[in-house]
C-alpha positions in Angstrom: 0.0 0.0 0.0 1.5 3.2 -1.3 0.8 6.5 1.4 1.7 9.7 1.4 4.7 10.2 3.9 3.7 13.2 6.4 6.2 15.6 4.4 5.4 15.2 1.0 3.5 17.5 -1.4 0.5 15.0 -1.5 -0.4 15.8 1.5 -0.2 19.9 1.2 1.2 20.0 4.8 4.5 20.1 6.4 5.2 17.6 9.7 4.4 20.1 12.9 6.7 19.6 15.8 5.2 19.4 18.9 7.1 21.7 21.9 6.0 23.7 25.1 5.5 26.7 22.8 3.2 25.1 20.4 1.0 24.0 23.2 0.7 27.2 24.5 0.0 29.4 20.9 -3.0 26.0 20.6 -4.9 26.5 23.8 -4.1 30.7 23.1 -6.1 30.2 19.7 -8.8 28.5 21.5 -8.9 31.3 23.8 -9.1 34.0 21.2 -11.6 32.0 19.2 -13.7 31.5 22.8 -13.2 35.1 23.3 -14.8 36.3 20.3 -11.5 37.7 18.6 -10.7 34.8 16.0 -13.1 32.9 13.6 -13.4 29.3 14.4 -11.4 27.7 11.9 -14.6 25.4 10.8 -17.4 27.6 10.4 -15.6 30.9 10.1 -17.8 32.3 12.8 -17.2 34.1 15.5 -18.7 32.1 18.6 -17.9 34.0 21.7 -18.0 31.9 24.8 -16.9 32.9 28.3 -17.1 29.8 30.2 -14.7 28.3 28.0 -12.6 31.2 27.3 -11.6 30.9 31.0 -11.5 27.4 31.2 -8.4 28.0 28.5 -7.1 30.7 30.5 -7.2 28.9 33.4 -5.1 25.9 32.0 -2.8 28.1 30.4 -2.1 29.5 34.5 -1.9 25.9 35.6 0.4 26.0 33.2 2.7 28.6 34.6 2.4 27.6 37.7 3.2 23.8 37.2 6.1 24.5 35.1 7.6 27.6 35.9 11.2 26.0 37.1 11.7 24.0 33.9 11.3 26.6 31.1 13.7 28.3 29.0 13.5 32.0 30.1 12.0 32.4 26.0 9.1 29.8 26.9 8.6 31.8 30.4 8.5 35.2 28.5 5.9 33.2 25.7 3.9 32.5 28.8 3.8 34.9 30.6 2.6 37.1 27.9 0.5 35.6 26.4 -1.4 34.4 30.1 -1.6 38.2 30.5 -2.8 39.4 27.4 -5.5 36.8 27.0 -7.1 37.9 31.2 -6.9 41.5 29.8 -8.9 40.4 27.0 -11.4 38.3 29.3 -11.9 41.4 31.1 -12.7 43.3 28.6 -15.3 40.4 27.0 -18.6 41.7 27.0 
């Protein structure tokens, strides 16, 4: 059986690799998409949602707290920021 390897132009995408920062920028786009500021990626939509806008915000500040002796000071920083920007946001939610 011949398949597309994950790399190859059959497929259209290129192989992701999974890291501490790509988990963060994932539950940060379901935040923004919870929060009303990004288009769900299915429907196009904006589908505002608060109770799971925080439940994204909350994981992202278990998170922090869980890991915050065993990140490189640039995942830290990624973090950090992006924790803070998304509860400003929340606030803000209407």
């Amino acid at each position: 059986m011949n398949t597309p390897n994950e790399n190859s132009p059959q497929t259209g995408h290129e192989k992701l690799e999974a890291s501490f920062s790509m988990l963060i920028m994932s539950i940060a786009s379901s935040a923004l998409m919870s929060l009303g500021l990004s288009p769900d990626p299915h429907t196009g939509k904006m589908q505002p949602d608060k109770n799971v806008a925080r439940f994204n915000i909350d994981l992202l500040a278990i998170l922090k707290e869980k890991t915050k002796t065993n990140l490189t000071a640039e995942e830290q920083d990624l973090l950090t920021h992006i924790l803070q920007d998304l509860q400003m946001k929340f606030l803000q939610m209407k």
